[in-house]
ZADRENMI-435279 format. One record per residue (C-alpha): z, y, x; residue in one letter; chain; residue number from 1. Coordinates in nm, 3 decimals. Example, Ala and Ser with C-alpha at 12.3 -4.5 7.8 and 13.67 -1.06 7.14 Angstrom:
! ZADRENMI-435279
+---------+---------+---------+------+------+-----+
:      pz :      py :      px : code : unit : pos :
+---------+---------+---------+------+------+-----+
:   0.780 :  -0.450 :   1.230 :    A :    A :   1 :
:   0.714 :  -0.106 :   1.367 :    S :    A :   2 :
+---------+---------+---------+------+------+-----+
! end
This chain:
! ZADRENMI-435279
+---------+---------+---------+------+------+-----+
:      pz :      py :      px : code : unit : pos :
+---------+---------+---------+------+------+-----+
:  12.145 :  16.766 :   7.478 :    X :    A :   1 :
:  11.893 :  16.727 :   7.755 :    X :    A :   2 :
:  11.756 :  16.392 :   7.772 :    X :    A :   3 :
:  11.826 :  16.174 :   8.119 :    X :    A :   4 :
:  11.571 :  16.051 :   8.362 :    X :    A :   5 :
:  11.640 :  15.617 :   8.325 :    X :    A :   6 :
:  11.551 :  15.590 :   8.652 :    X :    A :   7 :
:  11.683 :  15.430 :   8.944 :    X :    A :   8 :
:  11.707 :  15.479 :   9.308 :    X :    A :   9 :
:  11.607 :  15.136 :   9.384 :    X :    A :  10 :
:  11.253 :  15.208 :   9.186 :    X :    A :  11 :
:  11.223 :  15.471 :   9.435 :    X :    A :  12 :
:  11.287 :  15.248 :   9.769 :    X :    A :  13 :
:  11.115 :  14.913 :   9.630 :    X :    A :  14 :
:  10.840 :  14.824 :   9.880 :    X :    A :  15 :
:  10.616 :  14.774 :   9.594 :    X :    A :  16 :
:  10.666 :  15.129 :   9.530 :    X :    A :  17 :
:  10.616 :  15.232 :   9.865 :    X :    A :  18 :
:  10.306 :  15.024 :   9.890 :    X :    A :  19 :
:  10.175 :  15.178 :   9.626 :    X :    A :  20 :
:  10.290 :  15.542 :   9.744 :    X :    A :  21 :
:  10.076 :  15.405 :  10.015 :    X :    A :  22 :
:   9.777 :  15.353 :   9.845 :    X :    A :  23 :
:   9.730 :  15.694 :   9.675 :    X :    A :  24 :
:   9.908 :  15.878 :   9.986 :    X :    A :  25 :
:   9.615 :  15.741 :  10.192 :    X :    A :  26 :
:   9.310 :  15.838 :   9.993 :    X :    A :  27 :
:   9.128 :  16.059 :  10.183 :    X :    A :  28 :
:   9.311 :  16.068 :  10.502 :    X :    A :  29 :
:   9.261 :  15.739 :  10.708 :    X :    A :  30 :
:   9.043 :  15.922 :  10.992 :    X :    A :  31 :
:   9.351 :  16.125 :  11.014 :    X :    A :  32 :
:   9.545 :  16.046 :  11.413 :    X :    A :  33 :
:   9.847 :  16.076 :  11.268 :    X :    A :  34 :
:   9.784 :  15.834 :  10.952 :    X :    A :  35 :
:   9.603 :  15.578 :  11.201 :    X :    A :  36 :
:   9.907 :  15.545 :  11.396 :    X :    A :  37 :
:  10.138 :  15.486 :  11.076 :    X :    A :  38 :
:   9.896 :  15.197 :  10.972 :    X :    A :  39 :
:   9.849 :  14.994 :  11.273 :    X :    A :  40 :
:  10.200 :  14.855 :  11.183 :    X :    A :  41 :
:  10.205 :  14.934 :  10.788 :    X :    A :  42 :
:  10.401 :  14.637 :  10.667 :    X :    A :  43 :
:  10.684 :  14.695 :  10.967 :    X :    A :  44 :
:  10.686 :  15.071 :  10.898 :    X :    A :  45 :
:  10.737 :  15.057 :  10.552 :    X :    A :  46 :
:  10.975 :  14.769 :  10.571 :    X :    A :  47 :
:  11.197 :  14.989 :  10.801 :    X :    A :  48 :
:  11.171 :  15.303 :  10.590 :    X :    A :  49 :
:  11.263 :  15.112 :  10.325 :    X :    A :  50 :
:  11.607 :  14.968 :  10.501 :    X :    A :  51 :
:  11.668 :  15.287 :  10.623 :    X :    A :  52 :
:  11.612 :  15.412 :  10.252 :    X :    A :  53 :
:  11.871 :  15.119 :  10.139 :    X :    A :  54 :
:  12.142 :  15.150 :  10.402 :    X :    A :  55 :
:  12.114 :  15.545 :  10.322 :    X :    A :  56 :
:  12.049 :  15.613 :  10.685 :    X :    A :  57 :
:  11.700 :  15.794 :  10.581 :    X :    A :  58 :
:  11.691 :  16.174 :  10.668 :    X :    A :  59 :
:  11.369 :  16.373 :  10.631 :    X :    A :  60 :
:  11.206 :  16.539 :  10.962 :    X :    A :  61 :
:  11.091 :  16.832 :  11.101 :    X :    A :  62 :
:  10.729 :  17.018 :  10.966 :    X :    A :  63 :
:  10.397 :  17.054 :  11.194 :    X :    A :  64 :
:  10.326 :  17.481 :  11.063 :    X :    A :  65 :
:   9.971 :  17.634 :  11.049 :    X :    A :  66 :
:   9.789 :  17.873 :  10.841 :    X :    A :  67 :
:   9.499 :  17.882 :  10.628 :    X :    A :  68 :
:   9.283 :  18.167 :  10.463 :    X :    A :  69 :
:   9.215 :  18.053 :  10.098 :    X :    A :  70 :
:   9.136 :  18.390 :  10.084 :    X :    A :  71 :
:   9.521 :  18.525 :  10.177 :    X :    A :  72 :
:   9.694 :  18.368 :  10.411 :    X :    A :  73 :
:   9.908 :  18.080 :  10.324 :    X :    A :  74 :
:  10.198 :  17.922 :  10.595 :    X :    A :  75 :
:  10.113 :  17.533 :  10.542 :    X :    A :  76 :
:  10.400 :  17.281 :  10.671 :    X :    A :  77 :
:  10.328 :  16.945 :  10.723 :    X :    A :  78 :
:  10.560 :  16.707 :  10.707 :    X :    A :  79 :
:  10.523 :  16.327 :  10.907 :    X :    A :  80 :
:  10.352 :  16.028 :  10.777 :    X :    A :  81 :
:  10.692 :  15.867 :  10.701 :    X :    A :  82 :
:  10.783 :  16.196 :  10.503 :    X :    A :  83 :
:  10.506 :  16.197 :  10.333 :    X :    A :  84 :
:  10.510 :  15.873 :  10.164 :    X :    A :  85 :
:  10.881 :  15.907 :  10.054 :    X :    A :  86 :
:  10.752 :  16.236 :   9.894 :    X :    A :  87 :
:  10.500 :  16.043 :   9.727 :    X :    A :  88 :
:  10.710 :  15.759 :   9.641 :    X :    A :  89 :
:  10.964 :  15.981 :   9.483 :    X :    A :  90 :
:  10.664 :  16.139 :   9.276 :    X :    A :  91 :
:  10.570 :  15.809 :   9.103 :    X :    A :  92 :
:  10.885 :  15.748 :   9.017 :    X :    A :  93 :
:  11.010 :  16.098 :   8.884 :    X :    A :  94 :
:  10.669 :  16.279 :   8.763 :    X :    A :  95 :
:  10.574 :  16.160 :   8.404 :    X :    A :  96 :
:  10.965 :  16.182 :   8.326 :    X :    A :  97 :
:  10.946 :  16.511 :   8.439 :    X :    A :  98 :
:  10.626 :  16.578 :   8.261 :    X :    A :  99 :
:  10.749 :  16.452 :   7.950 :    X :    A : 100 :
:  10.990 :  16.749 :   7.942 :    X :    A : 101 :
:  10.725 :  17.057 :   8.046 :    X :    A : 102 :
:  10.582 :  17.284 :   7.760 :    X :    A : 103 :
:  10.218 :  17.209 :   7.665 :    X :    A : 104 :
:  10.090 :  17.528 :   7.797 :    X :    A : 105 :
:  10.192 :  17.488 :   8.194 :    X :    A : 106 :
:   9.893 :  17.363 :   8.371 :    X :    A : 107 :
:   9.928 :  17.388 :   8.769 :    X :    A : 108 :
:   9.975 :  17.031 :   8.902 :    X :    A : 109 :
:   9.984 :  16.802 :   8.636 :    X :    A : 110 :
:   9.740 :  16.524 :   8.496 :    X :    A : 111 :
:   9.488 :  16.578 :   8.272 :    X :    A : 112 :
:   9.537 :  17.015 :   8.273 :    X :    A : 113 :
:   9.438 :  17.164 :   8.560 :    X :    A : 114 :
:   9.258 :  17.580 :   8.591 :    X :    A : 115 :
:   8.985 :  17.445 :   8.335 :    X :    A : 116 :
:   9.232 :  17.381 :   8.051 :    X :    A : 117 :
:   9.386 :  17.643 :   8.145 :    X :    A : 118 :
:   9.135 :  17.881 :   8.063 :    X :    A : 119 :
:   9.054 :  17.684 :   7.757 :    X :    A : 120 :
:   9.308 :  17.760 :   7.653 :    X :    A : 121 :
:   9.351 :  18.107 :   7.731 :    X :    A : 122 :
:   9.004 :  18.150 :   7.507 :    X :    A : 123 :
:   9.209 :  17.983 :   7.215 :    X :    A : 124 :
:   9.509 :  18.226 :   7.248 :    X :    A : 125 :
:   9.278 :  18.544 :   7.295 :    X :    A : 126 :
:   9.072 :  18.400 :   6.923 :    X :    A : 127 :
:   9.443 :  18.369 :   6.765 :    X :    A : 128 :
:   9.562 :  18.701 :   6.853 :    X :    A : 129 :
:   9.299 :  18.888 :   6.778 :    X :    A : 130 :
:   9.250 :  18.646 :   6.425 :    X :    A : 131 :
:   8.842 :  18.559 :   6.574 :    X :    A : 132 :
:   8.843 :  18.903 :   6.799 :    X :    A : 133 :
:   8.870 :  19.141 :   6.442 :    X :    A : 134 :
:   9.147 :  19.338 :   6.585 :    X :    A : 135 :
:   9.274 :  19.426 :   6.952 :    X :    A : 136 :
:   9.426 :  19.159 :   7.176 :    X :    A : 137 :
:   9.646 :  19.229 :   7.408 :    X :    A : 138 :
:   9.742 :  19.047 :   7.693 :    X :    A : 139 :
:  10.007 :  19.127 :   7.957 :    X :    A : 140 :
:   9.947 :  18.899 :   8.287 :    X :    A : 141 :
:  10.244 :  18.898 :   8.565 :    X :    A : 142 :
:  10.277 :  18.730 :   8.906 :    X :    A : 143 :
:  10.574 :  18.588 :   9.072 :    X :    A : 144 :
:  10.593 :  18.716 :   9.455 :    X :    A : 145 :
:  10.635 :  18.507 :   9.711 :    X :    A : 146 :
:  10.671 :  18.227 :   9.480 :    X :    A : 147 :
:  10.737 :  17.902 :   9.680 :    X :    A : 148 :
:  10.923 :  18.086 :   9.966 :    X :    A : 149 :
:  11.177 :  18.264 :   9.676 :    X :    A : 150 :
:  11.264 :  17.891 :   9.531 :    X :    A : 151 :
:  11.649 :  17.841 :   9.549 :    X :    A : 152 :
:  11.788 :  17.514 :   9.672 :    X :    A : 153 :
:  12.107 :  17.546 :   9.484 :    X :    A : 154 :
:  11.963 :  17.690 :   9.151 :    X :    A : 155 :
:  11.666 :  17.367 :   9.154 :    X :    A : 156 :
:  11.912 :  17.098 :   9.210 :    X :    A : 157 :
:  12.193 :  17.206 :   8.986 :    X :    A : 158 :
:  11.853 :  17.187 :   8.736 :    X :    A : 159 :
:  11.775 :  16.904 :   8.866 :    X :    A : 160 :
:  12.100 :  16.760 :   8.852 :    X :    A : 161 :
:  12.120 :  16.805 :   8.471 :    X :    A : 162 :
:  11.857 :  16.569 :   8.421 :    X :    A : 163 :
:  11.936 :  16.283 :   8.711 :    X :    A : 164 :
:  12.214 :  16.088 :   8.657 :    X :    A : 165 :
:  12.145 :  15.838 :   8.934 :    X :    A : 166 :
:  12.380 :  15.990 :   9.258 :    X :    A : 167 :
:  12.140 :  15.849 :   9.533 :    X :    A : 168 :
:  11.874 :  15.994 :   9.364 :    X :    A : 169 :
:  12.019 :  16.343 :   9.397 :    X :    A : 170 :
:  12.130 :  16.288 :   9.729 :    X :    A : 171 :
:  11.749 :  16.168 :   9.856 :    X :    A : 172 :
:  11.627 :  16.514 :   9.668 :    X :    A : 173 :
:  11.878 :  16.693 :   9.864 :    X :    A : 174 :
:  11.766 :  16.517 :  10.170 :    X :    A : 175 :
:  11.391 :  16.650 :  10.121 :    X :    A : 176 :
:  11.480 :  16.989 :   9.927 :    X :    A : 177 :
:  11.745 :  17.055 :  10.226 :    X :    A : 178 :
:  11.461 :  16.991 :  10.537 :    X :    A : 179 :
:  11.292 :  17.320 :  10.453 :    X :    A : 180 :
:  11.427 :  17.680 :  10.429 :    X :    A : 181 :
:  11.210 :  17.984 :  10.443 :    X :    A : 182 :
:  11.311 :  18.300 :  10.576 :    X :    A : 183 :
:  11.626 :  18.234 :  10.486 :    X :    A : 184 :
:  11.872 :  17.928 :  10.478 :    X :    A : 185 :
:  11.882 :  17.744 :  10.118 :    X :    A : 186 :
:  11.576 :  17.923 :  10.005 :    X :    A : 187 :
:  11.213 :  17.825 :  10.013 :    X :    A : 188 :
:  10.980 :  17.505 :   9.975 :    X :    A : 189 :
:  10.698 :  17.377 :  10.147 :    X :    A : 190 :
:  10.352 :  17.419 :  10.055 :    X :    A : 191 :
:  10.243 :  17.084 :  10.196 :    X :    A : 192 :
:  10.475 :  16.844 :   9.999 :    X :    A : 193 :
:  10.359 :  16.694 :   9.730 :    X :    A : 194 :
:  10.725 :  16.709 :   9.580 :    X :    A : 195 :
:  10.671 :  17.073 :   9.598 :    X :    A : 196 :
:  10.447 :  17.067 :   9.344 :    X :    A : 197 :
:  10.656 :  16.925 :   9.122 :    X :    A : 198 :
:  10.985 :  17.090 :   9.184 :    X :    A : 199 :
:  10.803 :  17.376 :   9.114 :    X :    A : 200 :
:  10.707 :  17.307 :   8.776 :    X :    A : 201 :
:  11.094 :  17.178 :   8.749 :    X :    A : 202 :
:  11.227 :  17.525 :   8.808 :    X :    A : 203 :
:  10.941 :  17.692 :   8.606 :    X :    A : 204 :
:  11.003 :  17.481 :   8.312 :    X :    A : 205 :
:  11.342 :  17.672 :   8.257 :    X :    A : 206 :
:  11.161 :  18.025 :   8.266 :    X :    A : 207 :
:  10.900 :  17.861 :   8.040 :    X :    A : 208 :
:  11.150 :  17.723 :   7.773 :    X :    A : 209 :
:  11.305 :  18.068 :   7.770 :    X :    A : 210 :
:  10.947 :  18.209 :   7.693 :    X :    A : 211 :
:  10.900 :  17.975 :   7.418 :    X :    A : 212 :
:  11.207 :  17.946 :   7.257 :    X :    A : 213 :
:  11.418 :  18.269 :   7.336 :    X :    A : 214 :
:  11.143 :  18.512 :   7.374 :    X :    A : 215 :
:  10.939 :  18.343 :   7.090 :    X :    A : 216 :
:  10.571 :  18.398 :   7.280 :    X :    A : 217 :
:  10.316 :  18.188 :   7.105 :    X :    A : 218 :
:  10.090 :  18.274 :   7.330 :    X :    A : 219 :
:  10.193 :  18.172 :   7.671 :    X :    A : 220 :
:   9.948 :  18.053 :   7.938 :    X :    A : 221 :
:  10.130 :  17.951 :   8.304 :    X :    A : 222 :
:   9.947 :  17.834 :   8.565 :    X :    A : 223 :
:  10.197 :  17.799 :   8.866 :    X :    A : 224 :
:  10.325 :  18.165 :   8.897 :    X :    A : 225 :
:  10.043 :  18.334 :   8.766 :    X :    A : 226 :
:  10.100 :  18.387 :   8.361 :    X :    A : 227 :
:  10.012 :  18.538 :   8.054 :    X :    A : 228 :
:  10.120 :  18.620 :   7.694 :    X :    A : 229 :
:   9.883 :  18.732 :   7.461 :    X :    A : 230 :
:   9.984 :  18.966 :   7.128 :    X :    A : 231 :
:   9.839 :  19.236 :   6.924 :    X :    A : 232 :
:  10.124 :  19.481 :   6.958 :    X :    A : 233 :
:  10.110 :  19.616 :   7.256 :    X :    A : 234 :
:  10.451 :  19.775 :   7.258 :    X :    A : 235 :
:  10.621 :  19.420 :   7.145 :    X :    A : 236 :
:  10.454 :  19.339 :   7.558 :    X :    A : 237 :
:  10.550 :  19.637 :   7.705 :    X :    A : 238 :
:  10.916 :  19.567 :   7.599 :    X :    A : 239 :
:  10.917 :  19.220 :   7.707 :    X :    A : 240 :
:  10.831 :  19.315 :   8.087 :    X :    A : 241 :
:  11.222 :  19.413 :   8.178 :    X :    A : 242 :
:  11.318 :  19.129 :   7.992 :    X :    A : 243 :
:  11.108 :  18.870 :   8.210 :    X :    A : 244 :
:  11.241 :  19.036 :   8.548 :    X :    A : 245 :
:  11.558 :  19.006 :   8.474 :    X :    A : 246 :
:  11.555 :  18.678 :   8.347 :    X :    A : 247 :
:  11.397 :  18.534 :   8.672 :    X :    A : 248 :
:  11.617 :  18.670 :   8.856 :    X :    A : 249 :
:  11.923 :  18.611 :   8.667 :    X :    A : 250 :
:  11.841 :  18.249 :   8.599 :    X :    A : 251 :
:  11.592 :  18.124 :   8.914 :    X :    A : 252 :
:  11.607 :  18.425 :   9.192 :    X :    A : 253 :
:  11.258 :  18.527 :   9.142 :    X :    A : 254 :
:  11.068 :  18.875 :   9.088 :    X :    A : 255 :
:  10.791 :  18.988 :   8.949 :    X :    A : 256 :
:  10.525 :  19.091 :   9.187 :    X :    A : 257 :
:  10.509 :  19.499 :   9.186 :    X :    A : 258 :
:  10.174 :  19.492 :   9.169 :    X :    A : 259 :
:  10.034 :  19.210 :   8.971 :    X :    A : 260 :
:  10.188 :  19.275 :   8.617 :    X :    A : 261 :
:   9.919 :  19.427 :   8.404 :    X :    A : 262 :
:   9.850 :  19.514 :   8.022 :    X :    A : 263 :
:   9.507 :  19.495 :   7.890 :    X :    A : 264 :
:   9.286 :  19.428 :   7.617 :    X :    A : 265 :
:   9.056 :  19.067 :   7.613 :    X :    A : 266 :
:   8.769 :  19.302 :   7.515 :    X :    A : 267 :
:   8.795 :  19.461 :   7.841 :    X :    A : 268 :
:   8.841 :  19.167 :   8.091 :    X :    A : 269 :
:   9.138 :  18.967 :   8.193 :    X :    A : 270 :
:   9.098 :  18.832 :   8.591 :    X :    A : 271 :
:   9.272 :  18.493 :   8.562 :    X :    A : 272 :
:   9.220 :  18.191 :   8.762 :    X :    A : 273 :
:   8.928 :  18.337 :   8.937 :    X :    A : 274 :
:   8.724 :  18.452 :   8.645 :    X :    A : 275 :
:   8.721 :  18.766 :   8.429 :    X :    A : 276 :
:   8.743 :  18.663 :   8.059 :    X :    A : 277 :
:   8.595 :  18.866 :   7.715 :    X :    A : 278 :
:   8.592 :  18.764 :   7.385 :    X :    A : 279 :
:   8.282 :  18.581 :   7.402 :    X :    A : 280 :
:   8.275 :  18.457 :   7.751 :    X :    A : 281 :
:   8.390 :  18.441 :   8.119 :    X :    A : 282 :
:   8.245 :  18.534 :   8.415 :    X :    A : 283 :
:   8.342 :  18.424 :   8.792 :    X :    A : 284 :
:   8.516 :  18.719 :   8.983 :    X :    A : 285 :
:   8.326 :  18.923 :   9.239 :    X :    A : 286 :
:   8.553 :  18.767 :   9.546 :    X :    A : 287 :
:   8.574 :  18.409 :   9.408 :    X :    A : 288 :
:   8.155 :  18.500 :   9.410 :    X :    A : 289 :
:   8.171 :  18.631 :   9.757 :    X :    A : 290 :
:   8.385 :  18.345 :   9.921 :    X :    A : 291 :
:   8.171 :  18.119 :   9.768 :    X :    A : 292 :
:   7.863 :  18.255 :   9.947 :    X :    A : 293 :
:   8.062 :  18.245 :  10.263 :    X :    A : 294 :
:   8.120 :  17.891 :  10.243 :    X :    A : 295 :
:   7.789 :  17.799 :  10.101 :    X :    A : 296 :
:   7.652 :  17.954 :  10.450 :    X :    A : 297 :
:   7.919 :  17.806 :  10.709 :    X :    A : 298 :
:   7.883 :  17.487 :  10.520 :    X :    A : 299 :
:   7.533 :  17.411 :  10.328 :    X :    A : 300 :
:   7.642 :  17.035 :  10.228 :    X :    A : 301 :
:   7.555 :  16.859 :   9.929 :    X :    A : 302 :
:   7.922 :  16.778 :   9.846 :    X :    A : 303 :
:   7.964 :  17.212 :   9.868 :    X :    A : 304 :
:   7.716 :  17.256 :   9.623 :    X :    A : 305 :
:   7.784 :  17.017 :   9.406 :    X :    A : 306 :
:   8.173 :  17.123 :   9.357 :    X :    A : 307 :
:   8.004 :  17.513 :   9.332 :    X :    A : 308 :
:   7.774 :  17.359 :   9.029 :    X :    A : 309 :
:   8.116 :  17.210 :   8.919 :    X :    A : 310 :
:   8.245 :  17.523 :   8.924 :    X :    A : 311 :
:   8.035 :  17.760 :   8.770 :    X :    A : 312 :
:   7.965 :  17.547 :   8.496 :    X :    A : 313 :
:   8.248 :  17.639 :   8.322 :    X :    A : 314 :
:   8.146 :  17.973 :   8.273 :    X :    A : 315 :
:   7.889 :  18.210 :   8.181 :    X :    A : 316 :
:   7.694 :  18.202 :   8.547 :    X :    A : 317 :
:   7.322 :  18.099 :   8.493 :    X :    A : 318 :
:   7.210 :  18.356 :   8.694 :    X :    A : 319 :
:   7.446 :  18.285 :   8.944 :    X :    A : 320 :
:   7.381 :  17.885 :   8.911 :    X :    A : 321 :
:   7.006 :  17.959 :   8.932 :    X :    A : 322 :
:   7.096 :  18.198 :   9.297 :    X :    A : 323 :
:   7.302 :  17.871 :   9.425 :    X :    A : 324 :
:   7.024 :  17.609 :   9.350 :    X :    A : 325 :
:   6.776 :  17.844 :   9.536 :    X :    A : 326 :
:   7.008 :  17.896 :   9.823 :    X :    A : 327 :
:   7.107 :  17.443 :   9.829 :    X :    A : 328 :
:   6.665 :  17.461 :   9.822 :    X :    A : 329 :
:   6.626 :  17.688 :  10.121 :    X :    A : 330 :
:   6.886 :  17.556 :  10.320 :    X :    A : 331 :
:   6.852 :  17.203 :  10.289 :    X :    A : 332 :
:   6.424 :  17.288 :  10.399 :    X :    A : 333 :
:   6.623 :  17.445 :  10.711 :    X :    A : 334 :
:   6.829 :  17.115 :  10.774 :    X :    A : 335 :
:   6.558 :  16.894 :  10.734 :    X :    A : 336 :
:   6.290 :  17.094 :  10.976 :    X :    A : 337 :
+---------+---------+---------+------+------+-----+
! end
């Protein structure tokens, strides 16, 4: 028997709730037009979002669309201010409930995991299956295509559902979940909301139970709809493939990208999360490399090079490292002259 989110929907709505949704929604936006606008007259705003919350008159707008290159293109939809901070209110309210029920071994959008656990522990994996790299790992890595555009709006509340008793609570998730549809009607969710993010990791958590319990991979690494299972039988991975398509999209509507499941061996490198792992160490991949350069030229700031130092000092880059700190040298000379 699942266990049931306690919950209310007046812990969503409180204005102390909303405040607060305030607080973190605003970090790092307040030079934003939009969020200026919202603020002049925070206290009425919020005070009428939250009667309109109460009286269940509420009903979630339309989306501002535009693209960005991170490299591929990605279709960005931007929902109001007033949006917004309902998303984020329902997020402080429903996350570490949510969280509580995830697998250890998901790591995309949650606290304290992240791609840098993540990789951690996809070293720890690749030392178990190969018992401290004395026989061949495999590891078989899949994508989910189109991932966020494929979610379906029936399948993630019916989960959803199983876990909420609280009616008004549904029926504001249907509210938000409902605003959005993709290329088709009932399917899809947008990038921009932070709910996204976690109804994602909702409907993932089925596939990822299945994995664990059903399939019995020890091994298991997901990191939003990349993942990987590790093993040293090679056929035992090869036979799971048909199983994992048609359990997505049995169960959640989903397929496996055509092109993006893969079988190899740690000893000759795994591309995961940006960087190519081996048995002793990890190197950053030759386009996460390149677009890094890129933006190191169009933008030579100290906040750029610092997150690239971040970056590359969770792998094996000191040549690299040593290329950037020359580079943050020359440039800065440039700025300064």
């Amino acid at each position: 028997m699942k266990k049931l989110c306690s919950s209310s929907y007046d812990d969503i709505i409180a204005i102390e709730n909303l405040l607060g949704a305030w607080q973190e929604f605003v970090c790092g936006k307040r030079a934003k037009r939009d969020v200026q606008d919202f603020s002049r007259n925070l206290i009425d705003e919020v005070s009428a979002l939250h009667d309109d919350l109460a009286r269940g008159a509420y009903r979630h707008g339309g989306y501002e669309h535009f693209v960005v290159h991170d490299p591929k293109r990605r279709d960005i939809h931007k929902a109001s201010v007033r949006d917004r901070l309902v998303h984020h209110a329902v997020y402080r309210v429903l996350y570490l409930f949510f969280d509580s029920t995830f697998i250890a071994d998901s790591f995309s959008c949650r606290f304290g995991k992240g791609t840098h656990r993540a990789m951690d522990r996809f070293r720890s994996f690749a030392y178990q299956a190969s018992h401290n790299h004395t026989r061949t790992a495999w590891v078989l890595q899949c994508d989910i295509r189109k991932f966020f555009a494929s979610v379906d709006h029936a399948i993630l509340l019916s989960i959803l559902s199983e876990y909420i008793p609280d009616r008004r609570i549904m029926g504001l998730l249907v509210n938000i979940i409902a605003s959005f549809s993709g290329v088709r009607p009932g399917v899809g969710l947008p990038l921009g909301n932070l709910t996204s993010q976690l109804f994602v990791n909702i409907y993932m958590n089925v596939f990822d139970q299945w994995v664990k319990h059903r399939l019995h991979a020890r091994g298991y690494v997901r990191y939003a709809d990349d993942f990987v299972i590790f093993s040293y039988d090679r056929t035992a991975l090869v036979k799971a493939i048909p199983l994992i398509g048609q359990f997505l999209q049995e169960h959640l509507h989903l397929s496996l990208h055509p092109t993006k499941v893969h079988i190899r061996t740690v000893a000759s490198g795994v591309d995961f999360l940006g960087w190519v792992h081996f048995p002793d160490h990890r190197v950053l991949r030759m386009a996460t490399q390149r677009r890094m350069m890129r933006r190191i030229v169009a933008h030579p700031t100290d906040a750029t090079f610092q997150s690239y130092y971040g970056l590359l000092g969770h792998g094996n880059a000191q040549g690299l490292t040593a290329t950037v700190r020359n580079m943050h040298w020359l440039l800065q000379d440039q700025l300064i002259s």
